[in-house]
Phi, psi and omega in degrees: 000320193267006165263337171299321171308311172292321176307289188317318151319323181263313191263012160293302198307306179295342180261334200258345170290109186224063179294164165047037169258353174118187178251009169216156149215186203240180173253341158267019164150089191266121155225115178225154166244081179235180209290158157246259154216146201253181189261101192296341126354305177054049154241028180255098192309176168231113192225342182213168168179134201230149179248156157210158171222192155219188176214165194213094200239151189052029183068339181313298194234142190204102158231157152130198213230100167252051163262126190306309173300324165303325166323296218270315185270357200262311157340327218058007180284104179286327178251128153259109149336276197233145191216105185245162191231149172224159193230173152195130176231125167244118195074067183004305191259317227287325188202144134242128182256162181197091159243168198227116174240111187268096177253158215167164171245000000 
């Protein structure tokens, strides 16, 4: 009884962590795009645009680079414009995608 109980307790933990997915997710199967932040300025022309993501598979394993700034210098972008984000999930823990798109001249 008291290992169904810890089981049951662990695998709440793993379905219900829904850290990073974006702003709506599905429990079988999440792909969204949404807005981050622009330059309220509006004097950066878009001329280039670059991604990064990570990944994530079973809670297990976590690799790559979404960070707005590496995007942007790996890229060439010196002006950012725009910092937009897209998500994908399957099965919630089992594969997660987190990217990060940096546009800019």
């Amino acid at each position: 009884m008291k290992m169904k109980l810890v089981f049951i307790s662990l695998l709440s933990v793993f379905l219900f962590a829904n850290c990073a997915i974006g702003p709506t997710h599905g429990g079988l199967y999440t792909s969204t795009k949404f807005a981050g932040t622009f330059n309220a300025e509006n004097n950066v022309k878009v001329s280039k645009e670059g991604k990064g993501c990570m990944w994530t598979v079973l809670y297990l394993f976590s690799v790559g680079d979404a960070g707005a700034g590496s995007v942007a210098n790996k890229n060439g972008i010196s002006k950012i414009a725009t910092i937009d984000h897209s998500t994908l999930s399957i099965l919630t823990g089992l594969f997660r995608n987190y990217c990060t798109i940096v546009s800019g001249e």
